[in-house]
Each structure stands twice: as C-alpha cells, then as structure tokens.
C-alpha positions as CSV (number, residue, x, y, z in Angstrom):
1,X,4.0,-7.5,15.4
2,X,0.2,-7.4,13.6
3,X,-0.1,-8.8,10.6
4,X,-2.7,-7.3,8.3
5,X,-4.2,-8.5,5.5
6,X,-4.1,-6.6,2.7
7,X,-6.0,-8.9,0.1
8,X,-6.0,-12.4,-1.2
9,X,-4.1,-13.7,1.9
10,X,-1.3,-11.3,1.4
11,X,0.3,-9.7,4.7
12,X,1.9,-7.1,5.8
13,X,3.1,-6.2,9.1
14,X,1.1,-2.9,10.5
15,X,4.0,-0.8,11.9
16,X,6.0,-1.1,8.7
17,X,3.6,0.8,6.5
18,X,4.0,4.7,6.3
19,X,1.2,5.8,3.8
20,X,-1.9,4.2,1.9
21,X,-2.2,6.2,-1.3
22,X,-4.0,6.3,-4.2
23,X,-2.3,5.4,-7.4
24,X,-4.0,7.9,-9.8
25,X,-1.5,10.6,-9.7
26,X,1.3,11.4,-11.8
27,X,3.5,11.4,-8.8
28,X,2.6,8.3,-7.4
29,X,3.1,6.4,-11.1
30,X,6.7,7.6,-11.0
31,X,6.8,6.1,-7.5
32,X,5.8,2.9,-8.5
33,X,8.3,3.0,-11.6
34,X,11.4,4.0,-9.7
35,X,10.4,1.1,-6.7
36,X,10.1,-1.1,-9.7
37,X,13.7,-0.3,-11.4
38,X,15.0,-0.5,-7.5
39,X,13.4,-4.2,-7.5
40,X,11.8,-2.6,-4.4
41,X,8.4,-3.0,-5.8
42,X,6.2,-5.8,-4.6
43,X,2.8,-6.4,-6.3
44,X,0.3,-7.9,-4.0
45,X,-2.7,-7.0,-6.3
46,X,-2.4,-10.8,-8.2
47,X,-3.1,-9.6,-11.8
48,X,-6.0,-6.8,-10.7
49,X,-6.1,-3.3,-10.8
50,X,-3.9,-1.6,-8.4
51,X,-6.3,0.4,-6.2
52,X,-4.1,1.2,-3.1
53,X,0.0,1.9,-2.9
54,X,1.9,1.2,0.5
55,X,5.1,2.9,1.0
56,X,6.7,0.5,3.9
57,X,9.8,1.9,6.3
58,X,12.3,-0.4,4.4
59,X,11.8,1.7,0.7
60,X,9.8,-1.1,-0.3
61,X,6.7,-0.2,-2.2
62,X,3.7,-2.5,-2.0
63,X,0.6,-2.7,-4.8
64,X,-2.9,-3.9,-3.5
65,X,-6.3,-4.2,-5.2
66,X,-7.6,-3.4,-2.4
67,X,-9.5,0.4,-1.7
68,X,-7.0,2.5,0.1
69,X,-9.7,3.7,2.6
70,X,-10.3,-0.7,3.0
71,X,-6.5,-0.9,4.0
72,X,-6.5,2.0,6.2
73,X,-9.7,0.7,8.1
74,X,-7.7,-2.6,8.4
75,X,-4.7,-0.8,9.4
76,X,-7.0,0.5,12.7
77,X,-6.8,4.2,11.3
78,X,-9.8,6.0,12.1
79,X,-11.6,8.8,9.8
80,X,-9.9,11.5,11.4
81,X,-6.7,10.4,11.4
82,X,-7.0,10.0,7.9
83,X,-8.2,13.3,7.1
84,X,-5.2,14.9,8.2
C-alpha cells in the first residue's frame, strides 16, 4: 500500500482514490452534500478552502486544500493520463 500525502500530514492510501476533481461545479457541490448527510464525507482541508475532491472506492468522499493537479502529480499520474 502507498500512502500519499494529501496536505498538512493527511494520508491517503493511492489505490483507494478513483478521481481528483475540482469542486467548482454544481454537480460536485451536491456530491459533497450527499457524502456529508451519508457521514461519508471526510474533510482533510483543516479549516481552508477546499480546492481538490477525492472520491475513494469505499463511497467515502475526501476534501483537500490542495490543487487537484498537486494531488494528481502526487498520485504518480502523468499529464496525459489526466487529459483523458
């Protein structure tokens, strides 16, 4: 298993996350609400702006202040795998 850091000493294991979004869209807001009325919502961001949204394999939605393109590089995924 590799742990990743995802900001302010705050880990999560690598093969667990499915996507790295932004959280600017409408879509993405209701995400975060429905994870949060779950209690599947887990807010890594420590009082700052959310920047980037991990959706993990277990329905569990994480919130970082870090830069989705900063979690992906940490995640190992390259430019073009990113692009689609």
């Amino acid at each position: 298993m590799r742990l990743v850091n995802i900001g302010f000493g705050s880990l999560v294991a690598a093969e667990r996350v499915l996507a790295v979004i932004s959280p600017e869209s409408a879509p993405i807001k209701r995400l975060i609400q429905e994870a949060r009325e779950r209690g599947n919502l887990i807010d890594a961001s420590f009082g700052r702006r959310t920047r980037a949204v991990l959706v993990l394999d277990s329905d569990h939605v994480l919130l970082s202040a870090l830069e989705p393109e900063e979690v992906g590089q940490r995640l190992g995924v390259s430019e073009e795998e990113s692009q689609g």
